[in-house]
Backbone as CSV, one residue per row, in Angstrom:
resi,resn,N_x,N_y,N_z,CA_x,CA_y,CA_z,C_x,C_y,C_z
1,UNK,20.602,2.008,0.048,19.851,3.218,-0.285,18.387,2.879,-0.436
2,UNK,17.592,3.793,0.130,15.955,3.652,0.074,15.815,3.931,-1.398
3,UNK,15.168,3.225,-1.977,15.006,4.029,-3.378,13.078,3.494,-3.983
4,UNK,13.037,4.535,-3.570,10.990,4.165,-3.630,10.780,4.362,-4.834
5,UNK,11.824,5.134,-5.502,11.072,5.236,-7.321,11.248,3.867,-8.133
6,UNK,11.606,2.619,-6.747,11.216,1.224,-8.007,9.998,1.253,-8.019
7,UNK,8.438,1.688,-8.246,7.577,1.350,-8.001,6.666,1.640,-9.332
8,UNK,7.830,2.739,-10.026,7.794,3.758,-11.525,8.552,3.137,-12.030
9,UNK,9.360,2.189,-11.865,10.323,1.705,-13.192,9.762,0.992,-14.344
10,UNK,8.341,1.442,-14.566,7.645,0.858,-15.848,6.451,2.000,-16.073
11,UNK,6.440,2.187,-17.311,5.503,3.032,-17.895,5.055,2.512,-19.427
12,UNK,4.472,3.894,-19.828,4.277,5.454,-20.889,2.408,4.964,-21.308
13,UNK,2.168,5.123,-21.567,0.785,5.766,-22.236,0.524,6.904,-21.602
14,UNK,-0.187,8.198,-21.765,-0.018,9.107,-21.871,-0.670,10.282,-20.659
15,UNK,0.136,11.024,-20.137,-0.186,12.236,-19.186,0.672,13.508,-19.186
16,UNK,0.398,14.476,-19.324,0.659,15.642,-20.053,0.887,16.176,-18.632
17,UNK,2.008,16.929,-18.157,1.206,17.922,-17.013,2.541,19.367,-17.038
18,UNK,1.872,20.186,-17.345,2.654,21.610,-17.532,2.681,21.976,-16.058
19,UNK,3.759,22.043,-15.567,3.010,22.659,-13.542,2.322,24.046,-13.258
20,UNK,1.052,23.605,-12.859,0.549,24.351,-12.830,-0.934,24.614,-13.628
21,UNK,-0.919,23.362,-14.242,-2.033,23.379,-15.558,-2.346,22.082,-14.818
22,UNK,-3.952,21.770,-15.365,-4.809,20.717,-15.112,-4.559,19.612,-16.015
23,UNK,-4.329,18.070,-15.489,-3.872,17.095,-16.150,-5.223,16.280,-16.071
24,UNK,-4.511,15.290,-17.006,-5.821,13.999,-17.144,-4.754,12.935,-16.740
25,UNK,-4.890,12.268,-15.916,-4.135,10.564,-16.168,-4.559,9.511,-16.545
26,UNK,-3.684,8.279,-17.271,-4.345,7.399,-18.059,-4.381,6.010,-17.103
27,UNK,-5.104,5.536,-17.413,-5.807,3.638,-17.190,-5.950,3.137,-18.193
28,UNK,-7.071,1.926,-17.964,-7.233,1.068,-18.989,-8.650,1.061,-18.527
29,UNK,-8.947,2.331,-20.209,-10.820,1.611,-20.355,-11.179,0.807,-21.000
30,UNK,-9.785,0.379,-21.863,-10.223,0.020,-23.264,-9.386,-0.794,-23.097
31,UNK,-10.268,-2.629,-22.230,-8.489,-3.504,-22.106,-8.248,-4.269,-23.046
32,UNK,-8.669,-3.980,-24.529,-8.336,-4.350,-25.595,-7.393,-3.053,-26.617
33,UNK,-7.100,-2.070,-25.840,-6.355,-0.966,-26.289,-4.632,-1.665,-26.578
34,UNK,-4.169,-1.328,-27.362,-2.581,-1.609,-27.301,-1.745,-1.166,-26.567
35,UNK,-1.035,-1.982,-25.848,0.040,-1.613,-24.729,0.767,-0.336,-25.470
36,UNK,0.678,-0.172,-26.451,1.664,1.407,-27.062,1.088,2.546,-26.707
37,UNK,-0.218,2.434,-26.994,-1.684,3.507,-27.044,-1.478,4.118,-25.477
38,UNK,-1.740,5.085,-25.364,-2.706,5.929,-24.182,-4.116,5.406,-23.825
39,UNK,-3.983,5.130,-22.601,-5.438,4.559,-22.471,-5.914,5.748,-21.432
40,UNK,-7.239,6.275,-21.768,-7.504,7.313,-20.795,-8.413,6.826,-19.711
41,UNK,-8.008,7.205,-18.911,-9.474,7.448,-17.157,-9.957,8.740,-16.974
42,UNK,-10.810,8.627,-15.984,-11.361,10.231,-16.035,-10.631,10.739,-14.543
43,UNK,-9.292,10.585,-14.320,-9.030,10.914,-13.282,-8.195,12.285,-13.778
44,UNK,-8.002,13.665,-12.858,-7.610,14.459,-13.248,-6.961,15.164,-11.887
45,UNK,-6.015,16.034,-12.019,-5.200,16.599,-10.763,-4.873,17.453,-11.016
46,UNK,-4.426,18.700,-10.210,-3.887,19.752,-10.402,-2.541,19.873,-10.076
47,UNK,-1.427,20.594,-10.753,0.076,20.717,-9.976,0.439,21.986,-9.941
48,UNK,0.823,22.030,-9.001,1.308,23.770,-8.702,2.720,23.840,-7.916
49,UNK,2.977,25.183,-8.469,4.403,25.151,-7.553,4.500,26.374,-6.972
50,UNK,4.676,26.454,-5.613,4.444,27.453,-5.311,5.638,28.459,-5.079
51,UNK,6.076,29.565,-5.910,6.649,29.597,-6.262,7.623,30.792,-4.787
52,UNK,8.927,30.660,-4.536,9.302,31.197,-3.567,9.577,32.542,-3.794
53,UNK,9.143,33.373,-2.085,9.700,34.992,-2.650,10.999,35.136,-2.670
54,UNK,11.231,35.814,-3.439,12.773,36.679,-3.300,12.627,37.692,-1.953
55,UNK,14.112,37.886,-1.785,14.273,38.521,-0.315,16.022,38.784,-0.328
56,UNK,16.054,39.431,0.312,17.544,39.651,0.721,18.494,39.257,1.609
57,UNK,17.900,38.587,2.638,18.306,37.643,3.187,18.907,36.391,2.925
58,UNK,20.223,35.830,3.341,20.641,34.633,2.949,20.989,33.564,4.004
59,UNK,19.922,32.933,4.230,20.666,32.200,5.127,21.331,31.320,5.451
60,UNK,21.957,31.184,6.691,23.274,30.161,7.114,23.020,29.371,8.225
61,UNK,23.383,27.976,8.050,23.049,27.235,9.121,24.028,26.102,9.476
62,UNK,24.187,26.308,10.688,25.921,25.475,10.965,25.544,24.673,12.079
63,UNK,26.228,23.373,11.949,25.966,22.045,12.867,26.869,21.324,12.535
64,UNK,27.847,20.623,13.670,28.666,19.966,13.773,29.859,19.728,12.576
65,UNK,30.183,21.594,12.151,31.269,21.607,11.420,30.701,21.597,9.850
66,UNK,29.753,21.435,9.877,28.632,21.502,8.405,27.992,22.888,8.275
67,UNK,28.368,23.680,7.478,27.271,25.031,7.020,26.450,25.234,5.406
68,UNK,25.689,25.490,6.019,24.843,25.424,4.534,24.584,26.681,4.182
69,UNK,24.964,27.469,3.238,24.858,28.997,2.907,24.292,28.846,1.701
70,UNK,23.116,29.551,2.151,21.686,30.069,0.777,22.780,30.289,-0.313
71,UNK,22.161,30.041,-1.933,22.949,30.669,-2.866,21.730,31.297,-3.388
72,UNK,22.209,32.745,-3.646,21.263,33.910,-4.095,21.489,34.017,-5.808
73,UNK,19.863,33.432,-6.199,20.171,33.145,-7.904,18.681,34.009,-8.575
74,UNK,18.702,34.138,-10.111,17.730,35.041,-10.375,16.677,33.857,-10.792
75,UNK,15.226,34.173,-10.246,14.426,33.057,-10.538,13.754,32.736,-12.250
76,UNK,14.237,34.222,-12.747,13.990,34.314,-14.246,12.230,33.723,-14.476
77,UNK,11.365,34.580,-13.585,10.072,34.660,-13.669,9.349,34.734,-14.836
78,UNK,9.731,34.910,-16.094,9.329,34.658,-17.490,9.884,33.994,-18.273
79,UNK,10.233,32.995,-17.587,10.852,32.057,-18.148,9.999,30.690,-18.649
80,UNK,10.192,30.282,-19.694,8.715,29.311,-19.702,9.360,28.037,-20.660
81,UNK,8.803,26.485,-19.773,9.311,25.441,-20.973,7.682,25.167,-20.994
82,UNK,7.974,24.344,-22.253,6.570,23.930,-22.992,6.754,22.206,-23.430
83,UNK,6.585,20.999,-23.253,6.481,19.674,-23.910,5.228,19.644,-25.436
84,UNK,6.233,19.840,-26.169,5.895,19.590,-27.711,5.027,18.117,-27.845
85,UNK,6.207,17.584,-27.541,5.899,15.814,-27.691,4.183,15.150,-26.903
86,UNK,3.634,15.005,-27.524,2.051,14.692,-27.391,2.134,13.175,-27.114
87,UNK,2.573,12.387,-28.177,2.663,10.611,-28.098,4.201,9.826,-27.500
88,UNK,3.678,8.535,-27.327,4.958,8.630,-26.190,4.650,6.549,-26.839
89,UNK,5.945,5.934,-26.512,5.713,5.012,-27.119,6.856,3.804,-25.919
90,UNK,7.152,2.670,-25.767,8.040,1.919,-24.959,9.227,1.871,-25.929
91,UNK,10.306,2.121,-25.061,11.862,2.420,-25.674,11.936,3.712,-25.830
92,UNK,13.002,3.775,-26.701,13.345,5.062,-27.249,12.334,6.265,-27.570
93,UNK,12.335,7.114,-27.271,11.470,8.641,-27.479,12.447,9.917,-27.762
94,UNK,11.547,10.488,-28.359,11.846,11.474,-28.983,11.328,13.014,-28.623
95,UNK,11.750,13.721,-27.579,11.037,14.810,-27.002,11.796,16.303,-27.540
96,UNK,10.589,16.914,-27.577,10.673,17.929,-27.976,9.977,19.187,-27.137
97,UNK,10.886,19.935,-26.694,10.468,21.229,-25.594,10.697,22.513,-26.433
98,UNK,9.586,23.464,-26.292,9.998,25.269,-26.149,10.293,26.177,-25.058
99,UNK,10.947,26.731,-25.305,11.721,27.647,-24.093,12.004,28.973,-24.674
100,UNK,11.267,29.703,-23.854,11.113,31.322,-24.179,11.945,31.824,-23.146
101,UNK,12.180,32.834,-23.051,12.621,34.453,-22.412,13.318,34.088,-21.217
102,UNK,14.585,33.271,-22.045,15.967,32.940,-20.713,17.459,32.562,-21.481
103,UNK,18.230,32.869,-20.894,18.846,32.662,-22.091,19.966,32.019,-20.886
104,UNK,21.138,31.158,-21.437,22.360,30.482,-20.831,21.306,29.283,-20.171
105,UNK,20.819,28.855,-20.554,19.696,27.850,-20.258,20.363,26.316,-19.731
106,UNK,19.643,25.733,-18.999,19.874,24.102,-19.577,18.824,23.251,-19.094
107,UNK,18.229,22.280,-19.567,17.443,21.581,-19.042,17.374,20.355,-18.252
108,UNK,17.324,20.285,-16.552,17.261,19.106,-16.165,16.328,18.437,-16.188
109,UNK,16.300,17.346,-16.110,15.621,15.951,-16.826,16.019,14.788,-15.724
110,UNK,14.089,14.939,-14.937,14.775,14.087,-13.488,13.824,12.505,-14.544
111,UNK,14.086,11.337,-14.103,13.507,10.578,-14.130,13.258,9.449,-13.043
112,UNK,12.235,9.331,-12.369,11.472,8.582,-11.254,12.124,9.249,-10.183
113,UNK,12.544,10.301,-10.018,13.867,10.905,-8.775,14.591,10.485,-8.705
114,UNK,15.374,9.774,-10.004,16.805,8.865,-9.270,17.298,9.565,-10.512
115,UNK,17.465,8.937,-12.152,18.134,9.288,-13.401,18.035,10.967,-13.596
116,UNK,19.384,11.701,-13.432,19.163,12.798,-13.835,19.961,12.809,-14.959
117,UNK,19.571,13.601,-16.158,20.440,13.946,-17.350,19.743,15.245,-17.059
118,UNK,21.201,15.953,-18.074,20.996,17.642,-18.293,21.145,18.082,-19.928
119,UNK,20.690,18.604,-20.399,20.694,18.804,-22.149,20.697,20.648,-21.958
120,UNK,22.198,20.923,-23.376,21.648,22.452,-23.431,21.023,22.196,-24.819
121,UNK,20.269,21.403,-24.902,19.535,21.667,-26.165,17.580,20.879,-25.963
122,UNK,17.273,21.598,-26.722,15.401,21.875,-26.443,14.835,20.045,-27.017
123,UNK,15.658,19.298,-27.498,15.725,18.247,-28.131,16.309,17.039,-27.900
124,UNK,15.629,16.031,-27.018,16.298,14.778,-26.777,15.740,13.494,-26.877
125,UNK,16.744,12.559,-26.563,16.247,11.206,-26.460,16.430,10.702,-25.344
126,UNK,15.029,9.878,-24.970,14.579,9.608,-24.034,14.182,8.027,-23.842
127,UNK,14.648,6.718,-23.081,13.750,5.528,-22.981,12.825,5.546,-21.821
128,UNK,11.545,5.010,-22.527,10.396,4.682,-21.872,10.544,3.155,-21.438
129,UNK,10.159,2.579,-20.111,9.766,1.214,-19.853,8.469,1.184,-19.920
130,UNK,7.788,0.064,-19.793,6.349,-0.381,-19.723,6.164,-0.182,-17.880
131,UNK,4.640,0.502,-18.041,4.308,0.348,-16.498,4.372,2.257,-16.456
132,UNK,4.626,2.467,-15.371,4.492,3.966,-15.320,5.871,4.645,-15.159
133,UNK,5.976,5.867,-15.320,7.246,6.658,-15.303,7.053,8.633,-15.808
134,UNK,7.472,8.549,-13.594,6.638,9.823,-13.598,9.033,10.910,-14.132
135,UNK,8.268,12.344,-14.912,9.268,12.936,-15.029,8.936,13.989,-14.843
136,UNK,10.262,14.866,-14.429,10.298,16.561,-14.201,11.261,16.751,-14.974
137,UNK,11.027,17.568,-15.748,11.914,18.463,-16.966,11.669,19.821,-16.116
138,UNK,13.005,20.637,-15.947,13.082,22.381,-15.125,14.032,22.296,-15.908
139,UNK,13.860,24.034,-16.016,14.874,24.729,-16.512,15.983,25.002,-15.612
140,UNK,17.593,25.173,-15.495,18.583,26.138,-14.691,18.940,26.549,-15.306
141,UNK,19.246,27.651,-14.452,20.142,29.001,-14.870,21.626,28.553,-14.958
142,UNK,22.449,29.639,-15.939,23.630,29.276,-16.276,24.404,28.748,-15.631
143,UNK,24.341,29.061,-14.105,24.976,28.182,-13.077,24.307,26.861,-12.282
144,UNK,23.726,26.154,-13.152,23.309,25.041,-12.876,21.894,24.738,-11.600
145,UNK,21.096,26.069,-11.085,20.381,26.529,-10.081,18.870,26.299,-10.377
146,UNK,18.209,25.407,-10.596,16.500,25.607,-10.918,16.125,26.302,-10.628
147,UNK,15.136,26.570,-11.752,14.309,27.847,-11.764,12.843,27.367,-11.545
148,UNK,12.581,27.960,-9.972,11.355,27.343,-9.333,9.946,28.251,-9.819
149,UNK,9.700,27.492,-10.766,8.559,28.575,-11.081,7.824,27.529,-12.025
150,UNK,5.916,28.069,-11.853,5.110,27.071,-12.601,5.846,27.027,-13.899
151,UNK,5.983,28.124,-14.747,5.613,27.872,-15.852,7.766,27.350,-16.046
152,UNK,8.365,27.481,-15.612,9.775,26.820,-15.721,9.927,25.237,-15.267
153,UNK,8.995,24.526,-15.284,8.847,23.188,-15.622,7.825,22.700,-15.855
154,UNK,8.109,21.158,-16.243,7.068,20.229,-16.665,6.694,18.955,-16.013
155,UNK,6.019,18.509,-15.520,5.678,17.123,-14.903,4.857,16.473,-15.718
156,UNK,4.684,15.098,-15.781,4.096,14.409,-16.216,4.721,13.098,-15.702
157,UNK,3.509,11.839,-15.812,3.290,10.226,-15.764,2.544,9.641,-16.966
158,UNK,4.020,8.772,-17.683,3.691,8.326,-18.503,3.528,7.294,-18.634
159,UNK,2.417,6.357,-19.103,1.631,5.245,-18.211,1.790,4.222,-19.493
160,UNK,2.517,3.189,-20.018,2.202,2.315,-20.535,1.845,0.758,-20.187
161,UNK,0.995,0.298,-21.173,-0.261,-0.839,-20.708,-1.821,-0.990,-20.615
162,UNK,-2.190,-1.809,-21.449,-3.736,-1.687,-21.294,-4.290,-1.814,-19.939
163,UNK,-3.540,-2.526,-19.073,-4.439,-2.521,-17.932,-3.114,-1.992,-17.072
164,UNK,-2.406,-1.337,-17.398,-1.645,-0.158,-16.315,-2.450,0.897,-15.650
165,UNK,-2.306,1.009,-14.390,-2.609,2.253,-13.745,-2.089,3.256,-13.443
166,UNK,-2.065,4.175,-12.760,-1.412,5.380,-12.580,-1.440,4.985,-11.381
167,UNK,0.191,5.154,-10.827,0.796,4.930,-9.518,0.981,6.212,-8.719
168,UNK,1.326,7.294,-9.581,1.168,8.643,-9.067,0.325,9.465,-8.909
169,UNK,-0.060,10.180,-7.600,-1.005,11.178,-7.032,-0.890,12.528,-7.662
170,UNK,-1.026,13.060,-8.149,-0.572,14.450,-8.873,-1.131,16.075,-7.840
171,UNK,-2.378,14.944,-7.010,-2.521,16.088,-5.904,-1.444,16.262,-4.613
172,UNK,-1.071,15.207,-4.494,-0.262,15.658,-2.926,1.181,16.014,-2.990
173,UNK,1.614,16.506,-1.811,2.786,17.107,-2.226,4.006,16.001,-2.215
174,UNK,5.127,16.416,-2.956,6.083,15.828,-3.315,7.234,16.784,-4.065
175,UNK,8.648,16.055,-3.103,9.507,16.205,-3.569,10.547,15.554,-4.648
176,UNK,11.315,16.470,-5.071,11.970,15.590,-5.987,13.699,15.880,-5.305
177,UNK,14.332,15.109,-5.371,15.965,15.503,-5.461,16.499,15.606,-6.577
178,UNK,17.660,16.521,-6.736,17.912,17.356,-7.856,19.647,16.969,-7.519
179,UNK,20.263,18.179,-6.689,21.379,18.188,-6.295,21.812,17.833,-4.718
180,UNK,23.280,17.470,-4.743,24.432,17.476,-5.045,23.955,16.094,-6.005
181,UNK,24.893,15.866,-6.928,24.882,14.258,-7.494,26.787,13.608,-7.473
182,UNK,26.735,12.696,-7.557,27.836,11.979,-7.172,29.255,12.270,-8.160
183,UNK,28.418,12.955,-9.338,29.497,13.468,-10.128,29.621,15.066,-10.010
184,UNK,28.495,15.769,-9.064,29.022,17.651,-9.617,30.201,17.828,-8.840
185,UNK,30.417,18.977,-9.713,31.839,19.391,-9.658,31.562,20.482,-8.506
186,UNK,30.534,20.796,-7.624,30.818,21.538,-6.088,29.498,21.188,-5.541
187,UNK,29.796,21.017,-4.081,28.613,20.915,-2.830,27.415,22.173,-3.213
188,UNK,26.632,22.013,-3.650,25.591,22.455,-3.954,24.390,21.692,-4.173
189,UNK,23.437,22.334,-2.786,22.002,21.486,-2.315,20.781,22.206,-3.424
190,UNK,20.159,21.145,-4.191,19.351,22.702,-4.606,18.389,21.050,-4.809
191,UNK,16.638,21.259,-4.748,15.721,20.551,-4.878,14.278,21.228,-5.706
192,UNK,13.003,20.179,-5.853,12.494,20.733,-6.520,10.919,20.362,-5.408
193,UNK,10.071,21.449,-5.429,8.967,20.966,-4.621,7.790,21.166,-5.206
194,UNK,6.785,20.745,-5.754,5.157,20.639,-5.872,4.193,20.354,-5.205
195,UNK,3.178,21.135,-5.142,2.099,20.816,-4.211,2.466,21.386,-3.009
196,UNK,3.729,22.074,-2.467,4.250,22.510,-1.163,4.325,23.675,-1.668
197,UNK,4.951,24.334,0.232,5.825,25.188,0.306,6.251,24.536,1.424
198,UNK,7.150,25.343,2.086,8.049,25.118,3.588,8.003,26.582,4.125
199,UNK,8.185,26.431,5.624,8.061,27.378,5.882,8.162,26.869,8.039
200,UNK,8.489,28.140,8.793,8.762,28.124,9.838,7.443,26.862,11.081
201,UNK,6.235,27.341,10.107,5.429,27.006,11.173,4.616,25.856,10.393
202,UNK,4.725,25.400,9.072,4.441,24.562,8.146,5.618,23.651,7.750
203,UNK,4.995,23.121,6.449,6.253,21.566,6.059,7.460,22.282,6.163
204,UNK,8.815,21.118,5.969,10.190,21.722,6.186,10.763,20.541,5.299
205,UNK,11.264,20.626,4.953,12.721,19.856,4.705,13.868,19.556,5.390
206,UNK,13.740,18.395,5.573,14.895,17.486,6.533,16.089,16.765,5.589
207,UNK,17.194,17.580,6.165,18.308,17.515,5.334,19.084,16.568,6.358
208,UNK,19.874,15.506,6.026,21.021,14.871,6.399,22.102,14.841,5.670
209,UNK,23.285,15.331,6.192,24.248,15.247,5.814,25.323,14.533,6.611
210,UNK,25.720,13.776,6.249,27.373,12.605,6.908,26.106,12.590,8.717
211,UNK,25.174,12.222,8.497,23.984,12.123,9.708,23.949,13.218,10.736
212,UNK,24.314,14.581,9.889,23.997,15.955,10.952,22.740,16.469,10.036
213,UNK,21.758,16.442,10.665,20.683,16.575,10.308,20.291,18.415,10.523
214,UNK,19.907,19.060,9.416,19.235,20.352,9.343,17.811,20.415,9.153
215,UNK,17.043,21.414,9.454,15.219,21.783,8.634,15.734,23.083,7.975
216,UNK,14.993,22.787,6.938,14.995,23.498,5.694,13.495,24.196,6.016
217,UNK,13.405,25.679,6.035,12.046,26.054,5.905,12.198,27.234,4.771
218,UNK,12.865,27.287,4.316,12.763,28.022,2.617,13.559,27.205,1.208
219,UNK,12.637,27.527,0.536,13.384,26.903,-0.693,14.058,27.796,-1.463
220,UNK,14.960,27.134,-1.407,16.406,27.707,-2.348,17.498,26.626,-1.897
221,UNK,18.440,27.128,-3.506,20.142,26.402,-3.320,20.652,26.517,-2.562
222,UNK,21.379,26.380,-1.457,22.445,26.175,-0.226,23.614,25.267,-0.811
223,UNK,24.712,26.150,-0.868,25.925,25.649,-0.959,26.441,24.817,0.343
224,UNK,26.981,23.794,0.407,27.685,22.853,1.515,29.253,22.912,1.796
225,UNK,29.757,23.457,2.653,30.931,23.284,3.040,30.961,22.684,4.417
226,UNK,32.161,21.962,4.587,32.557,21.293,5.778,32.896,19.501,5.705
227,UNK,32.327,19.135,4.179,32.411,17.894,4.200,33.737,17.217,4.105
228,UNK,33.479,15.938,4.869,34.890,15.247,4.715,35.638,15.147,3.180
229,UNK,36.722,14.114,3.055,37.273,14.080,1.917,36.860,13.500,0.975
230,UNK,36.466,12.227,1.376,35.555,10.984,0.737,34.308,10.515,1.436
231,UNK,33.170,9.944,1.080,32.126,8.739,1.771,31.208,10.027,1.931
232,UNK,30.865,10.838,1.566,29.498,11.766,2.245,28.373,11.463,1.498
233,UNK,27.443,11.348,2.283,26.117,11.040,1.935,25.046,12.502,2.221
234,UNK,23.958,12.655,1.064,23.012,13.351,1.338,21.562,13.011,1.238
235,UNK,20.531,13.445,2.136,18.822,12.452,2.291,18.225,13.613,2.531
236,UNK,17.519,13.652,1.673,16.467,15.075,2.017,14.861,14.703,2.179
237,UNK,14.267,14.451,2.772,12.833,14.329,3.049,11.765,15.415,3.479
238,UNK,10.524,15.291,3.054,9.636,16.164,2.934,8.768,15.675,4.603
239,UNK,8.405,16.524,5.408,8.454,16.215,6.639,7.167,17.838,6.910
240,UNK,5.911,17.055,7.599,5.228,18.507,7.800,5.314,18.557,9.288
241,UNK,4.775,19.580,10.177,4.985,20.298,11.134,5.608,19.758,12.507
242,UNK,5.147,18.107,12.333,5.288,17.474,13.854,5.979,16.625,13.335
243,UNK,7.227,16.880,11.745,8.616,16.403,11.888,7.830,14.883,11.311
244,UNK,6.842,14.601,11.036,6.757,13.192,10.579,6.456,13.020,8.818
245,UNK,6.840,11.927,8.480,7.467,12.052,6.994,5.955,12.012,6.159
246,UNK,6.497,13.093,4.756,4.237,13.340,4.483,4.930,11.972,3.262
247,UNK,3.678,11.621,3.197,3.204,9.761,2.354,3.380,10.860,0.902
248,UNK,4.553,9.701,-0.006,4.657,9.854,-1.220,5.822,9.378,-1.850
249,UNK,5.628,8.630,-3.015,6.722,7.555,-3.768,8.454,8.548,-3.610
250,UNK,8.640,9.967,-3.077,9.639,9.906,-4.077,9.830,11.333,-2.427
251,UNK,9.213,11.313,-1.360,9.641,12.021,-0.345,10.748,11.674,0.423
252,UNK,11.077,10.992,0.221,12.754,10.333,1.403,13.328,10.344,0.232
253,UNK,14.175,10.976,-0.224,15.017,10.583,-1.032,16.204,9.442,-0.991
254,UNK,16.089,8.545,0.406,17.294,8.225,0.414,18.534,8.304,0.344
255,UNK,19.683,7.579,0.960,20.732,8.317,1.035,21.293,8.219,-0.262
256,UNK,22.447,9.126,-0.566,22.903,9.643,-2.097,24.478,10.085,-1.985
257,UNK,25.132,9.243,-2.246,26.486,9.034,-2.126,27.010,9.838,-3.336
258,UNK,28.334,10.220,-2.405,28.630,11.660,-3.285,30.347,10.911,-3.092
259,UNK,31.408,11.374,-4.254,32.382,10.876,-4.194,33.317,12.113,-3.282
260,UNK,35.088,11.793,-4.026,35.526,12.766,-3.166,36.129,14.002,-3.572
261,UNK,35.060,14.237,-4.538,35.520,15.140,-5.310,35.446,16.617,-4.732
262,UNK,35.229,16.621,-3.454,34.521,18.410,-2.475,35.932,18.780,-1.807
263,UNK,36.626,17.302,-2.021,38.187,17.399,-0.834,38.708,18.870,-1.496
């Protein structure tokens, strides 16, 4: 498996980023600062998500016995998480989120694009390594579906080390992988995108499945039927117009072995 998020397997000193709100990321000005401390730079980025229309349309796309059928979910547009937690320390952490105007909630919790945990509660624990470690906290809906919207997640890179840098771009686009994971309980594709959109005549998403390859030009969940019993693999990459892969730690997701639990 490609797995580019070794490059984040060390962090925390401190970067805040609400999507959609203007961040600061940290360095080392101060290389007598304590590896615990936040060390600030004056580097700053914007994140946005652009958020997809609703429509009535669902679409379906079938290749070599593989169909992928849109799942039609409510995007819960006032829906809003918030990161409480300001200081951030190596090891164990202690985070704290608000979440307004949604209810049957749960929060996924990607870490470097590989570690996903899910919490139905606004309150968890979290380990930090030394070095950097970028995360997406989104909200889903009761049926397990992200809710693609600025203010329904959080990004941030949390940078520990006096002379650590920030490994992550916060301007360019990037994907994250979300679903299927090797333990859900049904074939369901659902991802998370910043700094993008997709679209017919713009970026796409390049889906492989058991190596029957689809383009994705809208974002949304797509349920998967057709897969074998056991051994299926899924690779989703961020890919703009002329199909070639756009530069970023965490765009190929690599392949992602799923058990046989779809039989």
């Amino acid at each position: 498996m490609k797995l580019s998020y070794q490059i984040f397997l060390f962090f925390i000193s401190s970067i805040l980023f609400s999507c959609g709100n203007e961040v600061a990321e940290n360095g080392a000005e101060n290389s007598k600062i304590d590896s615990l401390n936040t060390n600030v730079i004056a580097a700053t980025g914007k994140v946005k998500i652009i958020e997809p229309v609703e429509d009535e349309e669902i679409v379906v796309l079938k290749k070599d016995g593989i169909t992928l059928t849109e799942v039609k979910s409510n995007n819960s547009p006032d829906a809003t998480i918030d990161l409480n937690t300001k200081q951030f320390e190596e090891g164990e952490n202690h985070l704290s989120f608000s979440v307004t105007k949604i209810q049957g909630y749960s929060i996924a919790y990607l870490a470097n694009n590989y570690a996903l945990s899910q919490f139905s509660s606004d309150i968890f624990e979290v380990e930090f390594l030394y070095g950097n470690n970028v995360f997406l906290a989104f909200l889903t809906d009761k049926n397990g579906i992200s809710i693609k919207t600025n203010k329904g997640c959080v990004l941030k890179n949390a940078v520990l080390g006096a002379d650590t840098k920030s490994l992550f771009d916060m301007n360019q686009p990037h994907l994250f992988y979300y679903l299927p994971q090797a333990e859900s309980n049904e074939a369901v594709l659902d991802f998370y995108l910043v700094n993008t959109s997709i679209s017919e005549t713009g970026n796409k998403v390049k889906v492989t499945i058991n190596q029957t390859e689809f383009l994705l030009n809208k974002w949304a969940a797509y349920k998967i039927s057709g897969l074998k019993k056991d051994n299926n693999s899924v690779r989703i990459q961020l890919i703009d117009k002329k199909g070639n892969l756009i530069e970023g730690p965490f765009n190929d997701s690599g392949d992602r072995r799923l058990g046989n639990i779809f039989a």
